[in-house]
C-alpha positions as CSV (number, residue, x, y, z in Angstrom):
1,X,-44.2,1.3,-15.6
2,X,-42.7,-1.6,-17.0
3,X,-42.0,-4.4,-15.8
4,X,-40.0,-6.3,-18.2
5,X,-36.6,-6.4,-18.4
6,X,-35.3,-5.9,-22.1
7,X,-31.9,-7.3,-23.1
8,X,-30.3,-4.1,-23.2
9,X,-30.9,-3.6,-19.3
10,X,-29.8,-7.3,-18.7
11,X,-26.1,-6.5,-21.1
12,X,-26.2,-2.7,-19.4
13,X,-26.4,-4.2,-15.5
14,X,-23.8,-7.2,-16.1
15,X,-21.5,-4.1,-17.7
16,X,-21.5,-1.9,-14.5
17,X,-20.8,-5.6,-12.5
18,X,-18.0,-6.4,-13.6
19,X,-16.2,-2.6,-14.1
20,X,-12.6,-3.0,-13.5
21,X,-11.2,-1.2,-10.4
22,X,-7.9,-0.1,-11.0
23,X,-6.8,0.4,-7.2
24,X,-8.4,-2.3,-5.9
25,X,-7.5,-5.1,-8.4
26,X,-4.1,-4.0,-8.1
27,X,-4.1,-4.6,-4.1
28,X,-5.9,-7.6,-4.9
29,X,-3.0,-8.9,-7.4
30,X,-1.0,-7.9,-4.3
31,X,-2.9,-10.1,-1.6
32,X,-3.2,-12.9,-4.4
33,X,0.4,-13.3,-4.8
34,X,1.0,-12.9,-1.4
35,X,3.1,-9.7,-1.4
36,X,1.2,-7.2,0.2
37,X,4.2,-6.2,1.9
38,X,6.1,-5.9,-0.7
39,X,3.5,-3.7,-2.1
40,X,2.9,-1.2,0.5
41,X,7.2,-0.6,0.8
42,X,7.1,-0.1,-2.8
43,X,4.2,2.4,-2.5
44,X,5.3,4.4,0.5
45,X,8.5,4.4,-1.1
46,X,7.2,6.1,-3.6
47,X,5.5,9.0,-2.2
48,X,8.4,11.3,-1.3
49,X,6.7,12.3,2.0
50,X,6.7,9.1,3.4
51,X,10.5,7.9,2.2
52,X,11.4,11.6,4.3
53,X,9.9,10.4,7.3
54,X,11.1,6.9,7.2
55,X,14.7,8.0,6.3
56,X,14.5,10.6,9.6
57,X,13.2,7.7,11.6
58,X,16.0,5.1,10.8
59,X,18.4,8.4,11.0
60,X,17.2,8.5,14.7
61,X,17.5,5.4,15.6
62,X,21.3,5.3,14.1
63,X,21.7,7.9,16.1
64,X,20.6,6.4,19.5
65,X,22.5,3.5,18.8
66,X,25.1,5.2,18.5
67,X,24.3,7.0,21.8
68,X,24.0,4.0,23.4
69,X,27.3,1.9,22.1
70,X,29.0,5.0,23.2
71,X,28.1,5.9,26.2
72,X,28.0,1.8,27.7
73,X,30.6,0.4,25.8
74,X,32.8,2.9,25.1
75,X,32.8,5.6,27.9
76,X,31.6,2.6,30.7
C-alpha cells in the first residue's frame, strides 16, 4: 500500500468537499437572508397538495366565524 498522497488525490478530495448542494444552499440562502418564512409559504404554496389543505383549513375557519358571529351576535 501506499502511503503517499499524490496531487491528484489531494485536487480529487477538495472536489468532493466543496460539491454544491442544490437543496441545501438554497435553504441556506433562505436562513442567510433571513426569510425562511418566506421560503417555506412559497414552497408549500407550490405543491398543490398542501395549497388544497391550507385553502380547506382557512375555508373552515371562515366558516366557524361565521357560526359564531351569527349565532352570538346576530341570533343573541
Amino acid at each position: 500500500m501506499n502511503a503517499i498522497m499524490t496531487n491528484f488525490d489531494i485536487e480529487n478530495a477538495e472536489a468532493r468537499g466543496t460539491r454544491k448542494w442544490e437543496g441545501l444552499s438554497e435553504i441556506d440562502q433562505a436562513i442567510r437572508d433571513n426569510r425562511l418564512m418566506e421560503y417555506r409559504i412559497k414552497k408549500s404554496w407550490a405543491d398543490p397538495w398542501s395549497r388544497a389543505l391550507t385553502v380547506a383549513v382557512l375555508l373552515l375557519l371562515a366558516i366557524f366565524a361565521g357560526f359564531v358571529l351569527y349565532w352570538d351576535v346576530l341570533k343573541g
